[in-house]
C-alpha positions as CSV (number, residue, x, y, z in Angstrom):
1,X,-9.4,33.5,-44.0
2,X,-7.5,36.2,-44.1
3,X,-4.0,33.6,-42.9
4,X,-3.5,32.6,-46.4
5,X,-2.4,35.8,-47.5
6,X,0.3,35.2,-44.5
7,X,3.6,33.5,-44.7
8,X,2.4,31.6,-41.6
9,X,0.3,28.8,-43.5
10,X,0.3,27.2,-40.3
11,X,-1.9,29.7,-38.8
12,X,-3.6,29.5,-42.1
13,X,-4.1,25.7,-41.8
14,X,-5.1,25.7,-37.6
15,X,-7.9,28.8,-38.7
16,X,-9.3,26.9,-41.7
17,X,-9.7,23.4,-39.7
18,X,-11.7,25.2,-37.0
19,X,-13.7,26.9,-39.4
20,X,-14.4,23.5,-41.2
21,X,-14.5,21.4,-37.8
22,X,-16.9,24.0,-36.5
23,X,-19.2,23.8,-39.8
24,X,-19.8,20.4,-39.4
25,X,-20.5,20.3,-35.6
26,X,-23.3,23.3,-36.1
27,X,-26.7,23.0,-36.1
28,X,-27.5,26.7,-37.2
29,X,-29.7,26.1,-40.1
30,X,-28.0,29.7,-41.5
31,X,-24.4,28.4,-41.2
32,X,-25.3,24.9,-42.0
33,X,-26.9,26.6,-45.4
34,X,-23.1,27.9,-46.7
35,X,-21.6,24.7,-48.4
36,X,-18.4,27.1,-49.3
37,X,-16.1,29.9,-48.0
38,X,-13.3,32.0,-49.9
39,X,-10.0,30.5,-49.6
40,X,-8.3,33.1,-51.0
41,X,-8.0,35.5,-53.6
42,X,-4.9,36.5,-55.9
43,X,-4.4,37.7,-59.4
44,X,-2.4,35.9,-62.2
45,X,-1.9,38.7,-65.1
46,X,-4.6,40.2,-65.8
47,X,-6.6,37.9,-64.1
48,X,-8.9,38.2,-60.9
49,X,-9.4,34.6,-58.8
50,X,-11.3,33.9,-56.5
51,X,-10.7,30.5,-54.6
52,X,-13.5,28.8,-53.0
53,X,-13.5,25.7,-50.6
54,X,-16.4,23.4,-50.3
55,X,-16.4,22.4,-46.6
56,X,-17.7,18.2,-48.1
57,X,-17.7,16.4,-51.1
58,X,-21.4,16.2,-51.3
59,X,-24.2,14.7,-54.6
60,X,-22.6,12.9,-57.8
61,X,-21.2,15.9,-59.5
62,X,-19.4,17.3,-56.1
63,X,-16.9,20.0,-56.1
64,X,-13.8,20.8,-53.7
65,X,-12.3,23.6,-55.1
66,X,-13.9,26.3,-57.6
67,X,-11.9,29.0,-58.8
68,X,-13.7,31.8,-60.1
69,X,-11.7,33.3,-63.2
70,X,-11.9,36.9,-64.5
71,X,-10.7,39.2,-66.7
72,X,-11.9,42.4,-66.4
73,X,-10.5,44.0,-69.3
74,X,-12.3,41.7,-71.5
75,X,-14.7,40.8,-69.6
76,X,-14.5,37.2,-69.7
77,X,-15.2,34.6,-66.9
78,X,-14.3,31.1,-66.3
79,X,-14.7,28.5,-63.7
80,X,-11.7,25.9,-62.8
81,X,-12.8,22.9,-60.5
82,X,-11.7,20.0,-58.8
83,X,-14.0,17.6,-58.8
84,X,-15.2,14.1,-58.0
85,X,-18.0,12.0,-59.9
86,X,-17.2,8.3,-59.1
87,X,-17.7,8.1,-55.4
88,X,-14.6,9.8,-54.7
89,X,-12.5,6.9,-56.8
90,X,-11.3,9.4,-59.5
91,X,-10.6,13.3,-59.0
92,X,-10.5,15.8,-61.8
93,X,-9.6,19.2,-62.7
94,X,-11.7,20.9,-65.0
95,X,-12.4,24.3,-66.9
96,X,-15.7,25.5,-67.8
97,X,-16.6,28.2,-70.0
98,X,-20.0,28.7,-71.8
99,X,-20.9,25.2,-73.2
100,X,-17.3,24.3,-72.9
101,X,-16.0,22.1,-70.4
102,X,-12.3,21.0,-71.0
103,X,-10.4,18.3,-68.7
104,X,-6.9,19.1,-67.9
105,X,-6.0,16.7,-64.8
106,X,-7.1,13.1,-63.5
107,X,-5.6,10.9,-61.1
108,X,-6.7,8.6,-58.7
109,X,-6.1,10.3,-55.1
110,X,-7.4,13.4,-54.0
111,X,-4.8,15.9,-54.5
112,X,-3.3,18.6,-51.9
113,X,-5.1,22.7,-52.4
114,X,-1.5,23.6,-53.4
115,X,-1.3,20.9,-56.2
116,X,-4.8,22.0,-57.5
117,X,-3.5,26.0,-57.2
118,X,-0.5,24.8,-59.4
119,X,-2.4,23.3,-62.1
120,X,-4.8,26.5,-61.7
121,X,-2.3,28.6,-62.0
122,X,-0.8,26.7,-65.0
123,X,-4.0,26.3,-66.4
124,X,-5.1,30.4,-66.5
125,X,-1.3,31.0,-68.3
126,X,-2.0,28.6,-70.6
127,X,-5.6,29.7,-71.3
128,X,-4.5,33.1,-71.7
129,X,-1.9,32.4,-74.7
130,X,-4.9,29.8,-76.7
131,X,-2.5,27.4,-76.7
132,X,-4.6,24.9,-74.9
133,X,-1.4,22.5,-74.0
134,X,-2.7,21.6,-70.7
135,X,-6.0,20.3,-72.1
136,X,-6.5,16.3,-72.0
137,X,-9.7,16.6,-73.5
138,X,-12.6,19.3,-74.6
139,X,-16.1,18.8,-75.5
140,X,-18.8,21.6,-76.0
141,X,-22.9,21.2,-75.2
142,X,-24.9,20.4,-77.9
143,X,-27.5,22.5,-76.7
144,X,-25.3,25.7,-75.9
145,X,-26.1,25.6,-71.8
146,X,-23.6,26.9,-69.9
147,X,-21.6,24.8,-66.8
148,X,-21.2,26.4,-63.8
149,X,-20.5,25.4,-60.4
150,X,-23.3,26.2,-57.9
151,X,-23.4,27.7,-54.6
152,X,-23.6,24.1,-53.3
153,X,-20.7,22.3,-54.6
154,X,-22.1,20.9,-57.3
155,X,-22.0,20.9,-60.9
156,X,-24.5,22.8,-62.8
157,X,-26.0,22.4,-65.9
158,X,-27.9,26.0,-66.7
């Protein structure tokens, strides 16, 4: 997907459709076994992301986007999401981190990849200062599990 990275996002665009159009008329069981590719990747200060498409909203905790978060230098790790829990009727973005999960979008249509990147990208600033202003609501695990977005779109409760 190497078209994002281009300022042709039309390329980008006509190369992501075939890859998603030719996912869903497969029958490899190999290819049919991949529920996400790599959008794209970019940094954001000090900050490694890796941007992940789901190629179907898919289960009752289903995932579109997952953005893997890193910080090398300290070594800390996050996972942004948009997701979908009420039969596609709500969509959400969402940060987790260890037990934590904080909400910090919600609207009722399904929102474009570059709206979700903004509010990613505003969302990594503004975890980066503490300041937590984007946050609509935050709750931690009782039992200290982490969340984490699986391989296959979902939410996961470790």
């Amino acid at each position: 997907m190497a078209y994002g990275l281009l300022a042709d996002p039309g390329a980008f665009e006509a190369e992501r459709a075939d890859l998603v159009r030719f996912w869903h008329e497969t029958t490899d069981p190999a290819m049919k076994g991949r529920h996400l590719f790599i959008r794209e990747r970019f940094r954001v200060r000090d900050h490694d992301v890796g941007a992940f498409e789901c190629f179907e909203w898919q289960g009752r905790f289903a995932l579109k986007y997952i953005f893997r978060v890193s910080a090398p230098a300290t070594k800390a790790e996050y996972w942004i999401t948009l997701g979908s829990y009420y039969e596609r009727q709500k969509f959400h973005i969402d940060i987790y981190q260890g037990p934590q999960h904080s909400l910090i979008w919600i609207s009722d249509k399904e929102p474009s990849y570059e709206t979700v990147r903004e509010k990613v990208l505003l969302a990594i600033e503004d975890n980066s200062s503490s300041t937590g202003k984007h946050v609509l609501s935050s709750t931690v695990r009782g039992d200290r599990r982490a969340y984490s977005p699986s391989s296959t779109c979902q939410l996961s409760m470790n």
